[in-house]
FIVEX-707153 format. One record per residue: residue in three letters; x, y, z of N, C-alpha, C in turn. Coordinates in steps of 0.05 Angstrom, whole numbers, padded with zeros to 5 digits, always signed. Atoms other than C-alpha are relative to their C-alpha. Example, Ala and Ser with C-alpha at 12.3 -4.5 7.8 and 13.67 -1.06 7.14 Angstrom:
REM residues 2
ALA+00018-00024+00000+00246-00090+00156+00018+00024+00000/SER-00016-00024-00001+00273-00021+00143-00015+00022+00014/
***
This chain:
REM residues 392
UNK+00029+00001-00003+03656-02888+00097-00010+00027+00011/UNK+00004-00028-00016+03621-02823+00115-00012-00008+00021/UNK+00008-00004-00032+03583-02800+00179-00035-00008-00005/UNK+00030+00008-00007+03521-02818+00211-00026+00016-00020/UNK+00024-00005+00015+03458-02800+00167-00012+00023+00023/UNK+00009-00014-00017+03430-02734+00194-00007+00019-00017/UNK+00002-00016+00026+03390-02700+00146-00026+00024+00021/UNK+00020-00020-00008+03341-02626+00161-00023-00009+00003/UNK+00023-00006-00006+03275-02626+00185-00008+00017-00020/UNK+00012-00029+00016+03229-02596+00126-00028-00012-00001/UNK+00041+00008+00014+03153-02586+00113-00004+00000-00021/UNK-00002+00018+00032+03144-02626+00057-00023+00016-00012/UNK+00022-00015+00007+03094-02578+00016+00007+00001-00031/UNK+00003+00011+00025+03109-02605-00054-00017-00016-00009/UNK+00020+00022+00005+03080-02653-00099+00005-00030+00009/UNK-00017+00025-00015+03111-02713-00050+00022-00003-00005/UNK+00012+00005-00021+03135-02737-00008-00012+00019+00008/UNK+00008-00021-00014+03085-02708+00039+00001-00006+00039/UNK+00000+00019-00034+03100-02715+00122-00009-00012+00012/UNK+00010+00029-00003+03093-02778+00157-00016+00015+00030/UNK+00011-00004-00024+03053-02778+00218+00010-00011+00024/UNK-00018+00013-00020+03095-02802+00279-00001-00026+00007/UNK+00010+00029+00004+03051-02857+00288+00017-00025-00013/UNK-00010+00019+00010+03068-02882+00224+00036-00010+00002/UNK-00032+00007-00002+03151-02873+00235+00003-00021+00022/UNK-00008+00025-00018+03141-02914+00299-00010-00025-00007/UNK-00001+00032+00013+03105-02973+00261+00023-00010-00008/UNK-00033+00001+00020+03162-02970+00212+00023-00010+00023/UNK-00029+00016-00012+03212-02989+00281-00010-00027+00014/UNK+00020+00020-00019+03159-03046+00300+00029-00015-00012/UNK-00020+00025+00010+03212-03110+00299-00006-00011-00029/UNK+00018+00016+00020+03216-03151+00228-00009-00026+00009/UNK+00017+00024+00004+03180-03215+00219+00012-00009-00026/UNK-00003+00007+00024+03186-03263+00163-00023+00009-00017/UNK+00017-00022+00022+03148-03234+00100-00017-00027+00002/UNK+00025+00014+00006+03109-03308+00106-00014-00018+00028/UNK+00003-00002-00023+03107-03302+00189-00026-00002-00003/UNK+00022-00004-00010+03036-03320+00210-00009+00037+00001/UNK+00004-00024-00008+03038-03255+00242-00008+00024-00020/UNK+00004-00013+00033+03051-03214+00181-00017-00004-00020/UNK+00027+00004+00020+03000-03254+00142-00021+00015+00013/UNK+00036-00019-00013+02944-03227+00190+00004+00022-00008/UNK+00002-00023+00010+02976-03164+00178-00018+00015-00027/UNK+00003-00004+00041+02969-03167+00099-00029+00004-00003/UNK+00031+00005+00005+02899-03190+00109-00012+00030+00005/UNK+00009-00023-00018+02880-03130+00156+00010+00018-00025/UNK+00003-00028+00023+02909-03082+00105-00017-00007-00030/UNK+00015+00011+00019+02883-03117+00052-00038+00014-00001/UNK+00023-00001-00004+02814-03105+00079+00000+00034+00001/UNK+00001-00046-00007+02828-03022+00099+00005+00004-00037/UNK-00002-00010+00023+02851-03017+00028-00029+00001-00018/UNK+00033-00006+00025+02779-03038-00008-00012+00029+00015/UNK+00025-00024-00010+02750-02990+00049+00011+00030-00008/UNK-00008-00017+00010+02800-02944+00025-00007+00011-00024/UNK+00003+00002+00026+02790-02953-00048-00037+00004+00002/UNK+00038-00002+00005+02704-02964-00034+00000-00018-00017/UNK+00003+00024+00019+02709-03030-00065+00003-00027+00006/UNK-00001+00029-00012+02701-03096-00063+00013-00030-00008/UNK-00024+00016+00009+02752-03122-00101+00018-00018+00017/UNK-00015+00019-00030+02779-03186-00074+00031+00006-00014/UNK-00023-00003+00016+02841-03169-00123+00016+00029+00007/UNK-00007-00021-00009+02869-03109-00080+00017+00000+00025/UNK-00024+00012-00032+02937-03104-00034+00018+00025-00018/UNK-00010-00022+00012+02992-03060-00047+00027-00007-00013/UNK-00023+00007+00005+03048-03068-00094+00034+00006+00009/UNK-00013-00014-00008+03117-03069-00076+00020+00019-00017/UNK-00012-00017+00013+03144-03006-00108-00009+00026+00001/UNK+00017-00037-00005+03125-02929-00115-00021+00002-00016/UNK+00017-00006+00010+03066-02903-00148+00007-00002-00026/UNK-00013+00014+00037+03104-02913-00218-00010-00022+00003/UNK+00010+00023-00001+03094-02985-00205-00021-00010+00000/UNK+00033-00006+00000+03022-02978-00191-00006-00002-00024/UNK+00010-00007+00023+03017-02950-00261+00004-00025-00018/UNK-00006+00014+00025+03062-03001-00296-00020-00037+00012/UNK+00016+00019-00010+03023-03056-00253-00017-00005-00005/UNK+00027-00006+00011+02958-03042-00276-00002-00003-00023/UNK+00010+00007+00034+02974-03034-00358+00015-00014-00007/UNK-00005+00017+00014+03024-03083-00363-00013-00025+00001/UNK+00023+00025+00003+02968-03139-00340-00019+00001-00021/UNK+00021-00001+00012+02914-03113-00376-00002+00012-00026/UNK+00002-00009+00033+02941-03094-00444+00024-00016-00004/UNK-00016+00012+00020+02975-03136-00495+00011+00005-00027/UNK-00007-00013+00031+03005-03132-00560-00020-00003-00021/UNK+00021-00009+00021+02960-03099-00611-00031+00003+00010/UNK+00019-00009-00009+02903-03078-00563+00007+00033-00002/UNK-00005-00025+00006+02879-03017-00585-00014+00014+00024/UNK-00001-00016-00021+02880-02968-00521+00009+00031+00006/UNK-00003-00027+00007+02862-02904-00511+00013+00015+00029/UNK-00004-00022-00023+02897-02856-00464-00007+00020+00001/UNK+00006-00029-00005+02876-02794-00438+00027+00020+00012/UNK-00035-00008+00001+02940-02747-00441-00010+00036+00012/UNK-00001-00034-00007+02935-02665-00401+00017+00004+00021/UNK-00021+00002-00020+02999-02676-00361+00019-00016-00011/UNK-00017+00019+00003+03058-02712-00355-00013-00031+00014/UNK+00002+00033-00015+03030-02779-00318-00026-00011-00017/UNK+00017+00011+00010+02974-02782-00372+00033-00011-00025/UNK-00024+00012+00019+03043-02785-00421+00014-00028+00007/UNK-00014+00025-00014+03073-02843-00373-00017-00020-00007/UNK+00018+00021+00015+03017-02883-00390-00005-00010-00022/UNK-00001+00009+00038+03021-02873-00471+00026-00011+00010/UNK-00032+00009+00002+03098-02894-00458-00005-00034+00002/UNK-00007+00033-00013+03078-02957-00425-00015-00018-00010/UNK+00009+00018+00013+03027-02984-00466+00016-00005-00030/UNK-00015+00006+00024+03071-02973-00522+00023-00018-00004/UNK-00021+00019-00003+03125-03018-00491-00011-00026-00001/UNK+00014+00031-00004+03072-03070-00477-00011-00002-00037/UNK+00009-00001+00035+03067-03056-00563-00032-00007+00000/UNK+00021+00000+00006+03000-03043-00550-00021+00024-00027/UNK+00010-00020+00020+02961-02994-00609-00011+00017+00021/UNK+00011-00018-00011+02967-02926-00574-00024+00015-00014/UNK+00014-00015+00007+02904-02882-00587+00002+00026+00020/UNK-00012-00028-00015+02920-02810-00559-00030+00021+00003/UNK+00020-00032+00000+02863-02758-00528+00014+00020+00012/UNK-00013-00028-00009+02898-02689-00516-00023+00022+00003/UNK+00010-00032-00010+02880-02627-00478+00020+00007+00010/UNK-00017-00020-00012+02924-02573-00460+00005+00001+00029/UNK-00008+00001-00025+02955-02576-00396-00017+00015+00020/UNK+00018-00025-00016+02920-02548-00342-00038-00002-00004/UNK+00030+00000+00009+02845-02568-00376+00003-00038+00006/UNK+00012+00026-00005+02807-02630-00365-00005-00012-00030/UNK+00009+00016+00025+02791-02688-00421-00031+00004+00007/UNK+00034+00004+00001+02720-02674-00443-00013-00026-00008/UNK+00012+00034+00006+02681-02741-00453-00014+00004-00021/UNK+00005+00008+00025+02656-02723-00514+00020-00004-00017/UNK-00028+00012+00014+02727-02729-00540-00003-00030+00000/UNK-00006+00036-00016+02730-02800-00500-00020-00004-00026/UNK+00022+00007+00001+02660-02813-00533+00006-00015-00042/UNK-00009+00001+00032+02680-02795-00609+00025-00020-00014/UNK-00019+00023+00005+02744-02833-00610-00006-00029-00001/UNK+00006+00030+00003+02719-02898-00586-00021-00014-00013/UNK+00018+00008+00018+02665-02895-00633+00013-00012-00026/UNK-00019+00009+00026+02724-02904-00686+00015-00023+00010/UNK-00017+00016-00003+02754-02956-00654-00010-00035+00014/UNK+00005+00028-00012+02758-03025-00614+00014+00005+00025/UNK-00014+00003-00027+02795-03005-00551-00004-00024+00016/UNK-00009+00021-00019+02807-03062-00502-00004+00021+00031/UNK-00003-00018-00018+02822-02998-00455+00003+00024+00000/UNK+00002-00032+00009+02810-02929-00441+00009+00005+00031/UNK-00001+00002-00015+02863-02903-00393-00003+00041+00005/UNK+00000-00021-00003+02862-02831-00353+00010+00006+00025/UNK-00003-00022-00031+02892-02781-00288-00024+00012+00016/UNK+00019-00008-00018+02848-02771-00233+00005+00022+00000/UNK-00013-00036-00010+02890-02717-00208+00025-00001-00009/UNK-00020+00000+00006+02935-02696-00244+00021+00017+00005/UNK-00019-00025-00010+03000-02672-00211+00019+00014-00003/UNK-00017-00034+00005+03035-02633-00252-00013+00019-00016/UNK+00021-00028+00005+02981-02585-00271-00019+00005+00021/UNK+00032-00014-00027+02928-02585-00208-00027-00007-00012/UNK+00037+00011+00007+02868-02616-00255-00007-00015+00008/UNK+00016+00017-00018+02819-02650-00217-00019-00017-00027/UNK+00018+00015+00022+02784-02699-00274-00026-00019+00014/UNK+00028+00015-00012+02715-02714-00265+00003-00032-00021/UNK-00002+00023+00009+02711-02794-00277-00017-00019-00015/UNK+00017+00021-00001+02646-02824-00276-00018+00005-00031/UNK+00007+00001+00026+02618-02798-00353+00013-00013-00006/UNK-00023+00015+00015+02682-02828-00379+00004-00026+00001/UNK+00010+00026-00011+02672-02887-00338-00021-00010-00024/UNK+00020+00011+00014+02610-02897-00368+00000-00007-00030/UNK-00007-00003+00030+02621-02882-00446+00025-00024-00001/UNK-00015+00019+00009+02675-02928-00442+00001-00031+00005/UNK+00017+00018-00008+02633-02980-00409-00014-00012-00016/UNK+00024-00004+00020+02578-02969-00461+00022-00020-00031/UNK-00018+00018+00025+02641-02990-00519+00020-00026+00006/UNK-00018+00029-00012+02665-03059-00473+00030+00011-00001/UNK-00028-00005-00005+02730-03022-00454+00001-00007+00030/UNK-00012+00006-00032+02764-03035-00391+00000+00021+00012/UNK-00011-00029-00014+02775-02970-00349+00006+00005+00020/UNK-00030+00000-00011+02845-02950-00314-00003+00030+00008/UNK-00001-00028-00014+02848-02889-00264+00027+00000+00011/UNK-00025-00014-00016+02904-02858-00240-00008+00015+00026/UNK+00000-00014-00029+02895-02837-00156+00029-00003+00017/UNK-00029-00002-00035+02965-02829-00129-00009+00029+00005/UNK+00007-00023-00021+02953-02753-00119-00035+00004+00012/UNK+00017+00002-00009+02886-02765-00100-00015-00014+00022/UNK+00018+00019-00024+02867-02824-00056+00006+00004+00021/UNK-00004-00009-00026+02861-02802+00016-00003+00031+00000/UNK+00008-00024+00010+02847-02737-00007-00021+00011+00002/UNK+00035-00014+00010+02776-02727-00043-00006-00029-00004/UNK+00007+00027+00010+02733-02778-00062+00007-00012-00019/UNK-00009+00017+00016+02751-02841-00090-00022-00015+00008/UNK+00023+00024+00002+02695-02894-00109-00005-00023-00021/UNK-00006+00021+00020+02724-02953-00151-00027-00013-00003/UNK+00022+00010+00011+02655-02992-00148-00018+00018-00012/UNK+00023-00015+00003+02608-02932-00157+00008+00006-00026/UNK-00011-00010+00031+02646-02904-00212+00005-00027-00017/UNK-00004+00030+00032+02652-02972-00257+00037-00001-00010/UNK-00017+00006+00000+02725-02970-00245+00012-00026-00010/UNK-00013+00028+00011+02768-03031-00275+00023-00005+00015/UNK-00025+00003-00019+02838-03015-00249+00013+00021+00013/UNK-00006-00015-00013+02862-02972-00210+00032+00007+00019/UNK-00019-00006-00014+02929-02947-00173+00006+00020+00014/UNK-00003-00028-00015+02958-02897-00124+00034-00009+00010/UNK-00028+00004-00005+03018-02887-00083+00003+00015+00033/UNK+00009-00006-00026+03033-02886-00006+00010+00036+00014/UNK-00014-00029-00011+03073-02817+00002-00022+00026-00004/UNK+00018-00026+00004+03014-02767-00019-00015+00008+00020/UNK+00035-00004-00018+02943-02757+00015+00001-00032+00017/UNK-00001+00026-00017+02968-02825+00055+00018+00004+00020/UNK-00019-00003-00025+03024-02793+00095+00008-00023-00003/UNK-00014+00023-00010+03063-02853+00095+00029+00007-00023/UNK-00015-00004+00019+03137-02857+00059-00002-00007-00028/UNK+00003+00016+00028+03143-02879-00015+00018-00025+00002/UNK-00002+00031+00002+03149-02948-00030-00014-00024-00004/UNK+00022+00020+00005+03088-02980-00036-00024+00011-00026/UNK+00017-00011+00012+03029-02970-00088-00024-00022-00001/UNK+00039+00016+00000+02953-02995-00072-00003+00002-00028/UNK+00013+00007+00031+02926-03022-00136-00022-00014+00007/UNK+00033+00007-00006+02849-03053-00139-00003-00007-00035/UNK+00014+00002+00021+02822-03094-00198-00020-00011+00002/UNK+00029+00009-00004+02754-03109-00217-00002-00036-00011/UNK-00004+00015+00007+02736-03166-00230-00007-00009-00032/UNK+00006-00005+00030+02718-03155-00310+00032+00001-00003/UNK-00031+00005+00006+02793-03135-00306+00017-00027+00007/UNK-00019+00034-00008+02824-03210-00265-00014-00014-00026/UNK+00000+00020+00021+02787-03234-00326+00010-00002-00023/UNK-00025-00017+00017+02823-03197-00377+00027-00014+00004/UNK-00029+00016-00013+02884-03225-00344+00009-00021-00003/UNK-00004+00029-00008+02867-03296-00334+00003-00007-00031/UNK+00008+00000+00030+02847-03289-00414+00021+00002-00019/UNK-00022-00008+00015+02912-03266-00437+00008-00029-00015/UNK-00020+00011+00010+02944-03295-00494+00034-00006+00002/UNK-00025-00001-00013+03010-03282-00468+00007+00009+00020/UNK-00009-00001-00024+03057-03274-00416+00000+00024+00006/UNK+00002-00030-00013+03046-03207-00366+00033+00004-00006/UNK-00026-00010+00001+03115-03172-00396+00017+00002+00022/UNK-00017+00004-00020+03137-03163-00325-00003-00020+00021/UNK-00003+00027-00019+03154-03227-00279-00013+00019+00022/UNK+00000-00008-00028+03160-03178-00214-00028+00008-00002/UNK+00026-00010-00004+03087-03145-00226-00018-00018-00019/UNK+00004+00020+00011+03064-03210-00262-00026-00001+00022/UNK+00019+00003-00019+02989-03205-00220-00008-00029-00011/UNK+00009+00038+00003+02978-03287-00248+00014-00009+00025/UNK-00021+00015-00015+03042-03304-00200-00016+00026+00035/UNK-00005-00020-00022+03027-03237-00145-00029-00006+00020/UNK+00023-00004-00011+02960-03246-00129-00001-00029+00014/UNK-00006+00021-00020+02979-03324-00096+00013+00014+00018/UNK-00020-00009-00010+03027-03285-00060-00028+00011+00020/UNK+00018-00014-00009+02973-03242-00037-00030-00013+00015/UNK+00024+00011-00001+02911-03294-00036-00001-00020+00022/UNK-00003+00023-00028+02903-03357+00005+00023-00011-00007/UNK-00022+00023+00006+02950-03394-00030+00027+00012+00018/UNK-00032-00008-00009+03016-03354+00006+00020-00004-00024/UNK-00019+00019+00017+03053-03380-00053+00025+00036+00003/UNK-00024-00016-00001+03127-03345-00050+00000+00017-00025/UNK-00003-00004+00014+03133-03303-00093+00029+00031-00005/UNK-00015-00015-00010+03181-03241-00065+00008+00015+00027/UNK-00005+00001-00032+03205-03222-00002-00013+00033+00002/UNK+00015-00016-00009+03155-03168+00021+00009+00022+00016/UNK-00014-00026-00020+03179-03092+00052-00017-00003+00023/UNK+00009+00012-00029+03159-03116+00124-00008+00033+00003/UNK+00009-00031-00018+03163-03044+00153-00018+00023-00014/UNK+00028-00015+00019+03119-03008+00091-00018-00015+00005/UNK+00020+00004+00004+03073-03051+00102-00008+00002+00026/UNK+00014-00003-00033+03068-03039+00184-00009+00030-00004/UNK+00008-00042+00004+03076-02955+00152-00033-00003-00010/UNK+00019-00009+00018+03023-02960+00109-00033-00018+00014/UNK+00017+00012-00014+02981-03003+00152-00005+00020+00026/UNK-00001-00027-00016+02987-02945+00208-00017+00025-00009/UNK+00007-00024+00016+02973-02892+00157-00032-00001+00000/UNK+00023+00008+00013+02907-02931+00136-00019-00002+00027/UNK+00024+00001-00021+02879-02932+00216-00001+00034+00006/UNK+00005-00025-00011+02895-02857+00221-00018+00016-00020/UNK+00021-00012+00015+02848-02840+00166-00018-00007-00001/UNK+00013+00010-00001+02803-02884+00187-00010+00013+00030/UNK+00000-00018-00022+02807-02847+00256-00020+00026-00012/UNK+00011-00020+00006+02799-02786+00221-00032-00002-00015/UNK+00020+00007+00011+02747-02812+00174-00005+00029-00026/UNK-00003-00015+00031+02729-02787+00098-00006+00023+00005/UNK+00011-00016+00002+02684-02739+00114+00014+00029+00010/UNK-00027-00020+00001+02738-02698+00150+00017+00006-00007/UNK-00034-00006+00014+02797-02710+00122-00008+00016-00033/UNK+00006-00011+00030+02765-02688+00054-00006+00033+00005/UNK+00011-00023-00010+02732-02625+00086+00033+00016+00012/UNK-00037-00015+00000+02809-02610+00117+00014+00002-00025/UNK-00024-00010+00029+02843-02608+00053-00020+00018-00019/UNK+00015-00022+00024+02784-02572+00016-00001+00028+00014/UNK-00008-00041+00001+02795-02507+00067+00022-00001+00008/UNK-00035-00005-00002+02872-02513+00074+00000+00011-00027/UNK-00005-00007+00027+02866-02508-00002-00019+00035-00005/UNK+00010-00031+00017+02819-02449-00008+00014+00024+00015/UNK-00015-00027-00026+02854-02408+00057+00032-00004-00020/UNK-00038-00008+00015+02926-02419+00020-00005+00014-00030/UNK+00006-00016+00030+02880-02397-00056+00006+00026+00010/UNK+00012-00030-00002+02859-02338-00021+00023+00017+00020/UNK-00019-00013-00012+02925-02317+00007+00020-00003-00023/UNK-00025+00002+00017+02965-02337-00052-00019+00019-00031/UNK+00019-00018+00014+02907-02289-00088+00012+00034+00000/UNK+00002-00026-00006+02926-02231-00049+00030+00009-00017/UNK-00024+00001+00004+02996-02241-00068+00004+00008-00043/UNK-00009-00002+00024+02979-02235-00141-00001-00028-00015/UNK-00010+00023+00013+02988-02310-00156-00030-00009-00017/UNK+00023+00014+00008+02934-02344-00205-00003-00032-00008/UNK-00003+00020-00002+02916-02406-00211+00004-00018-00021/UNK-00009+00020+00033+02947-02461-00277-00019-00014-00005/UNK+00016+00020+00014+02890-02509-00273-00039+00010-00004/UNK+00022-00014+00005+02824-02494-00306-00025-00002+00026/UNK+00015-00024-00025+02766-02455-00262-00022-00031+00005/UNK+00007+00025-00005+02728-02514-00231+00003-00025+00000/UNK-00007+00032+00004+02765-02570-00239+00022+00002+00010/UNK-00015-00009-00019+02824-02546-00185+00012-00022+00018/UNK-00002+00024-00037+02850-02603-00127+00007+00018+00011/UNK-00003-00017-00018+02853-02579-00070+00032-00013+00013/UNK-00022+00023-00005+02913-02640-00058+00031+00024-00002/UNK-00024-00007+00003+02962-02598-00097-00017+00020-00026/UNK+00010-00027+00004+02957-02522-00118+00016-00001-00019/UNK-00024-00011+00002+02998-02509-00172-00025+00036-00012/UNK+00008-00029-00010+02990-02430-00181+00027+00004-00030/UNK-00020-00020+00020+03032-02387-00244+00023+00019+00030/UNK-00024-00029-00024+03093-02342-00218-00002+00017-00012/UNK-00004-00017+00009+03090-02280-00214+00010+00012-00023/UNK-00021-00009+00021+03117-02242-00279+00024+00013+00015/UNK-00018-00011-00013+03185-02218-00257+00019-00017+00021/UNK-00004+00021-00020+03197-02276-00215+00016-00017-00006/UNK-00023+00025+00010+03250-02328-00222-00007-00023+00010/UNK+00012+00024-00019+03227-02398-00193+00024-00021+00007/UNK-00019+00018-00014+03290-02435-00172+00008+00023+00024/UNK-00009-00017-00026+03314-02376-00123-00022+00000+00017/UNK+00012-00002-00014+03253-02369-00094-00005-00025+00015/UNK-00005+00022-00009+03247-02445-00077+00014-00004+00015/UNK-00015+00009-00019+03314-02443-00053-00005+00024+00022/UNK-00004-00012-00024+03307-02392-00010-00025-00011+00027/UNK+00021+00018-00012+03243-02425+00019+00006-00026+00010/UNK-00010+00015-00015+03284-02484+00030+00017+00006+00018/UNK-00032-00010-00024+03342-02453+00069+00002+00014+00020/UNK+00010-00015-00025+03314-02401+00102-00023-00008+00010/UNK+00024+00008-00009+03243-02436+00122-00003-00024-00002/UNK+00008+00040+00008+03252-02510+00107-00026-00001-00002/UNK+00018-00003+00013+03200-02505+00064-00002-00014-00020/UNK-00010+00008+00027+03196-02551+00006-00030+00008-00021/UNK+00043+00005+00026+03138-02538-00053+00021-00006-00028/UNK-00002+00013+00035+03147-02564-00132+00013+00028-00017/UNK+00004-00018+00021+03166-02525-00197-00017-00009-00012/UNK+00024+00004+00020+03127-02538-00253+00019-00024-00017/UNK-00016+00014+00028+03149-02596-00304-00019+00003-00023/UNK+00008-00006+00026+03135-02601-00373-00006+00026-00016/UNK+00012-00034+00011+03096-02534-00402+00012+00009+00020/UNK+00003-00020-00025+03099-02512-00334+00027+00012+00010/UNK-00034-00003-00002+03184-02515-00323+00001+00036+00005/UNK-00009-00031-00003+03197-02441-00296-00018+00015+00001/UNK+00017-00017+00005+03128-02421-00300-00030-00005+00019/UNK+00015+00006-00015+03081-02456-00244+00027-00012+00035/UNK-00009+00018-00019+03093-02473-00181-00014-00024+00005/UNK+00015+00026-00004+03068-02539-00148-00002+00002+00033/UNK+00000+00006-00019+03046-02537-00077-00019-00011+00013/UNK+00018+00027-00007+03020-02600-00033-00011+00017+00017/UNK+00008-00002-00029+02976-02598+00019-00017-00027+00003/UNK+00008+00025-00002+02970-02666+00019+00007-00019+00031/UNK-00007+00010-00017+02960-02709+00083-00001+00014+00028/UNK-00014-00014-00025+02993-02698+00147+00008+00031-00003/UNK-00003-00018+00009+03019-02640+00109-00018+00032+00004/UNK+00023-00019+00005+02951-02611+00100-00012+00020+00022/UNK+00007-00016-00027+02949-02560+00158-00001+00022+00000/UNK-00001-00027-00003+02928-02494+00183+00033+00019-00006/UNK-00020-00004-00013+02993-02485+00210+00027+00005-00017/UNK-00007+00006+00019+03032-02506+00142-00009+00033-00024/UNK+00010-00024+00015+02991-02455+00102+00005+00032+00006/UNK+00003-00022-00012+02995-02396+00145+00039+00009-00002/UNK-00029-00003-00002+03076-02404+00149+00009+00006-00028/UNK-00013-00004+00022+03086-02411+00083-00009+00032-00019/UNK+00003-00033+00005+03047-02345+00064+00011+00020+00015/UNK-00022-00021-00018+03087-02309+00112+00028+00003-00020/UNK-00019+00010+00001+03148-02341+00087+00001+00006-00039/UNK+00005-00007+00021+03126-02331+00006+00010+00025-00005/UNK-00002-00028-00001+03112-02255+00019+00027+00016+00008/UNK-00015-00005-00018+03172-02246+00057+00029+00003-00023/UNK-00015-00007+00018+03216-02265+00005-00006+00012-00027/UNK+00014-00013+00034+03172-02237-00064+00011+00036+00017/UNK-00001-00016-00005+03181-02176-00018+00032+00013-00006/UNK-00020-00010+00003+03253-02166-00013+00012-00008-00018/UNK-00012-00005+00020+03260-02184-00073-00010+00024-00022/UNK+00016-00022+00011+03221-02113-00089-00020+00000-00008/UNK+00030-00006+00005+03157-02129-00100-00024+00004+00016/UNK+00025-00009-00017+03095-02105-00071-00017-00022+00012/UNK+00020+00024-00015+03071-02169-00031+00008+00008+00037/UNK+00012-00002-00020+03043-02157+00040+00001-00029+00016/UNK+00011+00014-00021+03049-02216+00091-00022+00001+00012/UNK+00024-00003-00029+03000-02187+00136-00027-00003-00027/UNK+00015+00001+00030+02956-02184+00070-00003-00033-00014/UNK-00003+00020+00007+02969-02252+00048-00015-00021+00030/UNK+00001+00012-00027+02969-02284+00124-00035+00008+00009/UNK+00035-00016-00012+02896-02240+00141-00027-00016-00024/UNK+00022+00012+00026+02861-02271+00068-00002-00026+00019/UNK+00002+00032-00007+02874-02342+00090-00006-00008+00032/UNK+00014+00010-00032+02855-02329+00172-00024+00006-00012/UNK+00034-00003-00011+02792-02303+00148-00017-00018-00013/UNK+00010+00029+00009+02774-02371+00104+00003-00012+00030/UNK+00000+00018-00022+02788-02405+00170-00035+00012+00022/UNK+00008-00015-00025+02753-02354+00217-00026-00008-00016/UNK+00024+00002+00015+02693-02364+00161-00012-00029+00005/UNK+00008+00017-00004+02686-02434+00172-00001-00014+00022/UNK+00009+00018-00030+02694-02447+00239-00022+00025+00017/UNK+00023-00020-00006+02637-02391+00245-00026-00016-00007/
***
């Protein structure tokens, strides 16, 4: 048997996990309970309730599944699509692709909108397609995190409102972030995931349906493909009824119940305003450096940067050296991006002066000796004087 578990201290500055808040690690050693303990029910309820205020909704159909933000996704379309609903996805990443994958297992009729990685779906695409069709559902990426596009929601919302579609958002790299507004926006279903802009570990994924979508559901001709995320059987589990249905991650749900009063502490209006100048003080230092930015010019998160590498640049050495010498963790790029973006969070707990300032030190430090003309003090001076600018 090996030795005791004793792994490095690193600042999580990828696309998640992103670091927990101490808080939440000491929920996480609260004692267990039984998953259908009185005690634990109040719990459920109580998160239950932070989650609509989370979400901005008033969905009584909202709790968190147990699984990662994958599950979220497959939670959401394998309820609300069946075989031979024709459903459109919106595809400019890999997690808009995860979505064609999965309605195609639920043998639903994919309909595909593409844009180039890095660009947003225009809604007159959305608009033109479902004029040719019958969709059931039109799904799309909030934020999408392996390119850095920020997708505006609420046209798309609407247009697909306008053609009796359902409509499915993707907020794992987003919620707790920037704004999220499931009622305002005409949302249907929705998912996320607790390790991002929630500081908490992975393991859980908030999901929220409307109630146009529980009817969709209840309506089905057939059986939800998966038993375990079966929301006919999950939502007793969840509702008054208690009905058994699986034995519940006791300690994610004390994490993520933690997570959900420290942003509630902080409150939107800050926490959104902190990650929108962590993000522009790390642009404007990862500017000086040369770096530009992968996702198109106004449509940016501030959640997660990804940025081009330098020409000349190799992107696994520089990573590792950022992990080894700086326990430092940030993303490569997948798909297009493989060898040619980076990905870095500043999601959360994560999201700090303190985080940003190190890592441009720590960037420059090594672009430098590996011969190129990048400046620390140059990099480090851009991104104090975004700070020094706003607390002026």
């Amino acid at each position: 048997m090996g030795g005791e578990i004793n792994v490095t201290e690193r600042i999580l500055m990828g696309p998640g996990p992103s670091n927990v808040h101490p808080r939440v690690l000491k929920a996480m050693a609260t004692p267990l309970v039984g998953h259908l303990d009185p005690e634990f029910l109040a719990i459920m309820d109580a998160l239950q309730s932070e989650l609509r205020w989370l979400f901005r909704t008033e969905n009584e159909l909202t709790f968190a599944v147990s699984g990662t933000g994958s599950a979220g996704m497959e939670t959401v379309l394998v309820n609300l699509v069946e075989e031979g609903d024709e459903v459109v996805v919106c595809e400019n990443g890999v997690f808009g692709e995860r979505m064609a994958d999965i309605v195609e297992r639920c043998r639903g009729k994919l309909i595909r909108i593409e844009a180039p990685w890095g660009r947003i779906i225009d809604p007159s695409d959305v608009r033109a397609v479902l004029a040719k069709c019958r969709a059931k559902v039109v799904a799309i990426v909030h934020a999408e995190t392996s390119t850095g596009a920020w997708q505006p929601l609420e046209e798309i919302s609407r247009i697909a409102r306008e053609h009796g579609a359902l409509f499915v958002t993707d907020h794992v790299t987003s919620l707790g972030g920037c704004e999220v507004n499931i009622d305002a926006w005409g949302i249907d279903g929705a998912y996320s995931g607790t390790q991002k802009c929630l500081s908490c570990p992975p393991g859980l994924a908030p999901v929220t349906f409307s109630p146009r979508a529980v009817a969709k559901i209840e309506a089905r001709k057939s059986k939800v493909p998966s038993w375990y995320l079966d929301m006919t059987m999950v939502r007793k589990y969840w509702g008054q009824e208690r009905f058994y249905h699986h034995t519940a991650p006791v300690s994610m749900i004390y994490a993520l119940y933690e997570s959900l009063r420290l942003i509630r502490e902080e409150g939107f209006e800050a926490r959104f305003a902190r990650h929108e100048l962590n993000h522009r003080a790390l642009m404007a230092g990862l500017s000086a450096m040369g770096m530009t930015p992968f996702a198109q010019e106004g449509h940016r998160l501030w959640m997660l940067n990804a940025v081009n590498i330098p020409a000349g640049v190799e992107d696994a050495p520089v990573r590792r050296r950022l992990l080894n010498d700086y326990g430092i963790e940030i993303g490569g790029g997948l798909g297009a991006g493989k060898g040619k973006v980076w990905r870095i969070g500043l999601m959360g707990h994560s999201s700090a002066r303190r985080n940003v300032l190190l890592l441009l030190a720590a960037l420059a430090d090594i672009l430098s000796s590996a011969g190129l003309p990048f400046s620390a003090g140059e990099a480090v001076a851009k991104a104090a004087g975004i700070y020094a600018g706003a607390s002026g």
